[in-house]
N, C-alpha and C positions, 0 to 999 in steps of 0.2 A: 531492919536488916542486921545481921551480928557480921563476926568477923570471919574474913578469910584469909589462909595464907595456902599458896599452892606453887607448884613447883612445875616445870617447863619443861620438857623434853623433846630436841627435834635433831636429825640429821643432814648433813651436807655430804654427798657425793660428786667428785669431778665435776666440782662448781665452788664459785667464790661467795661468801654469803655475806661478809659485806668486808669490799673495798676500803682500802682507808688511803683518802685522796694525799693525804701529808706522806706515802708510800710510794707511789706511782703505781695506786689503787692494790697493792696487794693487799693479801689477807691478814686484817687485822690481829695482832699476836701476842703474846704477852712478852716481852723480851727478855725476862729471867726465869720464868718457866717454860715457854716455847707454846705453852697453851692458844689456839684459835680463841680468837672474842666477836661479839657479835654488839653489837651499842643498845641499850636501851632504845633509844632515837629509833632506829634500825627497828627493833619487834615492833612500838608503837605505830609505828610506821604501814607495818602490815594490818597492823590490824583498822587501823584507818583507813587502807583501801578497802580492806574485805565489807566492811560496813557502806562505805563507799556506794560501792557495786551491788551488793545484796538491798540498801534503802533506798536507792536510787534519787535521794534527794526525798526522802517522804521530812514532812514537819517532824521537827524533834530529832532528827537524824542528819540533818546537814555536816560538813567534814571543815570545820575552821580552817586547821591548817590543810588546805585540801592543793593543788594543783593550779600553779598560776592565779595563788587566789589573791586580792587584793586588800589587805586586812581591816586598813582605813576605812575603806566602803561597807566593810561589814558591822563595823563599827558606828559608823551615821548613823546604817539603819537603827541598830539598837536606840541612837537617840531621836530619830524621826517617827518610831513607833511609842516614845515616852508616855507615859499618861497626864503627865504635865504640859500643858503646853506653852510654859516658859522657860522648859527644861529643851524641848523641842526648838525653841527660836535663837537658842543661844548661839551667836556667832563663834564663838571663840569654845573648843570643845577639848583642849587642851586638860585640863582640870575637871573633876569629878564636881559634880552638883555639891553645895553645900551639907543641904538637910542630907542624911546616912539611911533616910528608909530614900528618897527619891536616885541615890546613889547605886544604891543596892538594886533598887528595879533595872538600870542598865547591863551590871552584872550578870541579874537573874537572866535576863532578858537571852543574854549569851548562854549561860547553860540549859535553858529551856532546849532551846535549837539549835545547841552544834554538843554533836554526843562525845566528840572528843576534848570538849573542857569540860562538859561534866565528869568525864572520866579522867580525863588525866591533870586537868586544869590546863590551866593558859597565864600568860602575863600580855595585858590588851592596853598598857599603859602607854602608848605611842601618842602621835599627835592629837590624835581620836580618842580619848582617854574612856574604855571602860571597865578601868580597876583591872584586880587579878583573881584568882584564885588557885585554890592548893588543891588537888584533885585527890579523889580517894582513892585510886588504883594506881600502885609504884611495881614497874618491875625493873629487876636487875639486867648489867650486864651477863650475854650467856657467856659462858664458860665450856671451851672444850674439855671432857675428861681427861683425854693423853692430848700431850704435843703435835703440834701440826707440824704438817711437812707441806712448803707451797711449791706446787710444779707452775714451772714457766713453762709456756711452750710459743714458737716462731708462727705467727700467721702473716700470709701474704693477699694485699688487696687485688682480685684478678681486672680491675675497671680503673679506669683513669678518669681525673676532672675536664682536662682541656684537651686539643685535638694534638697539642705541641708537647702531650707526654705520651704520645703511642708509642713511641720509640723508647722508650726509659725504664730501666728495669722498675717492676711493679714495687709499691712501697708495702717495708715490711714492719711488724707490730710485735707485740709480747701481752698473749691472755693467760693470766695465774687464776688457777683451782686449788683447789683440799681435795685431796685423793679418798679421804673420810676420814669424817669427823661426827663423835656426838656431843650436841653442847646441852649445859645444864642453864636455866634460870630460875629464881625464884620471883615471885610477886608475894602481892599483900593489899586484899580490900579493908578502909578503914569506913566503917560503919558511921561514923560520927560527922566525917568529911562529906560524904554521901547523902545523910539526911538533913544535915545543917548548915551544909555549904553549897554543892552542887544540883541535888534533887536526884544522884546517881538513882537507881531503882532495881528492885530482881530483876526485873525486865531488859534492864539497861544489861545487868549482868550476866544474863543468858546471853547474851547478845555477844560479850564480851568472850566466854567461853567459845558461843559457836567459831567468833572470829578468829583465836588463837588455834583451832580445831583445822581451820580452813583457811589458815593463813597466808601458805605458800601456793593456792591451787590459780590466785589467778600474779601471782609476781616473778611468770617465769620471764628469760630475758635472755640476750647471748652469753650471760655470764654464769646464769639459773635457768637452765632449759628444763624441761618439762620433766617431772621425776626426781631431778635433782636434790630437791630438799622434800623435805617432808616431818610432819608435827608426830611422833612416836610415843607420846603418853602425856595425858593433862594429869597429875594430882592434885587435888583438892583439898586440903583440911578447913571443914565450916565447923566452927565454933558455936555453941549454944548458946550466946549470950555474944554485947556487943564488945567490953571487956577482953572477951576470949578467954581463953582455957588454961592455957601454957604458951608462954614466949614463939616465936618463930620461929629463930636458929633450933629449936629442941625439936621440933616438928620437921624441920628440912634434916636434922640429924638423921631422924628414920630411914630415912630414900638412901639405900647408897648403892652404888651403881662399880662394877667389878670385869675386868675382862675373864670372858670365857679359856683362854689361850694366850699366856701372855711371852708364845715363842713366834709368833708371827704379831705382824701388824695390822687392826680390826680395819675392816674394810665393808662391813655390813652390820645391821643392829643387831644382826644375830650372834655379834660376835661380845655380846654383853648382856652381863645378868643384872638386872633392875630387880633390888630387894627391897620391899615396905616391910618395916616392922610395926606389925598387926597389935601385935601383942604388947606394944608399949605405948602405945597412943593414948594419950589422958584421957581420963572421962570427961564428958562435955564435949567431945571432938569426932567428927563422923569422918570418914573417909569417902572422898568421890573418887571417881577413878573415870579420864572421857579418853578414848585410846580412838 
């Protein structure tokens, strides 16, 4: 595997893409430029359910950090499946096996079967001890291009809990959207991480593109109704070698992204020109392009 680095683009319309609960869940913001932010946490997130739902639990695609999961238990197993079996009986699981190849098989054990520490890594170092690792795919904070602007608006519940609030006026709430927003992120696969640590694989990584591709089609919600966000260009730069070619930041320099009109406020994708420069891209570096 060589290296990638690629850059993220997707939109938010009359929806909030991610709440920040330290707010009273508005939209995450940058508070000296005004820019919408979206968490790392947040993308990985999607792309964990999209895998999720498309693997259905097949071997090798299990979701660690998945829903109501129980991390401990996941844990045992790795040590109830050991090929040791005094590694197996050990009461006390607190601490990693002495010998570092018998250590490492619990480890493995975990990225074998859950796609999201081989890809992003994990820290499993809890009472259940199975080590950590460092994952080979990092992305960023996204980043709105312009400033956000968050609309509140008043909603009212029309149903009551008990029979002794029929009479009461109905209780009322505050839902915050982005009117629109394009946000940018970069990522970065490291090739070395991948073959030497996790067992990341193309396969893994196709996998990984389809999910950033199809991220938002099943995380709609009252907050992200259906439409509301949407993935608007994967770029890609694969390097011919695992080294790489040129730096990152010199790579995401190429991408830059320009309002169409900047006497009104963009309110659609259209209202943006996404420029790759073609002709400055190093040799050794292809350009993918997954829209």
């Amino acid at each position: 595997m060589n290296r990638y680095d690629f850059v993220y683009l997707f939109d938010v319309k009359d929806a909030n893409p991610n709440g920040d609960p330290d707010a009273g869940n508005l939209p995450r913001v940058d508070p000296e430029t005004g820019q919408g932010l979206v968490t790392d946490v947040c993308l990985k997130r999607k792309v964990r359910n999209y895998v999720d739902v498309a693997k259905k639990g097949e071997d090798g695609y299990r979701i660690y950090f998945g829903e109501k999961a129980v991390l401990n238990r996941l844990h045992n197993e790795a040590w109830d499946n050991h090929s040791d079996p005094k590694v197996q009986a050990e009461k006390s699981r607190k601490s990693l096996p002495k010998e570092s190849d018998k250590a490492a098989e619990l480890t493995r054990y975990m990225c074998q079967n859950y796609f999201d520490i081989r890809t992003f890594g994990a820290v499993m170092s809890m009472e259940v001890n199975c080590g950590q690792v460092r994952g080979p795919v990092q992305i960023s904070f996204a980043r709105s291009i312009d400033p956000i602007v968050s609309s509140e608006h008043a909603i009212t519940r029309s149903s009551v809990t008990n029979e002794r609030d029929l009479d009461k006026e109905r209780t009322m709430g505050r839902k915050f959207t982005v009117p629109y927003a394009l946000y940018r992120a970069h990522g970065f696969v490291n090739p070395f991480l991948a073959e030497q640590k996790t067992g990341f694989s193309e396969k893994d990584l196709d996998l990984l593109w389809e999910a950033l591709i199809n991220a938002f089609q099943f995380d709609q919600s009252a907050a992200r109704p259906a439409g509301s966000m949407a993935p608007r260009n994967l770029i890609i730069f694969e390097h011919d070698k695992p080294l790489g070619n040129a730096p990152s930041h010199k790579l995401f320099e190429l991408v830059t992204i320009s309002r169409r009109n900047k006497t009104k406020p963009p309110r659609d994708y259209a209202d943006y020109e996404v420029m790759i420069d073609r002709e400055s891209i190093p040799k050794g570096v292809s350009l993918i392009e997954k829209t």
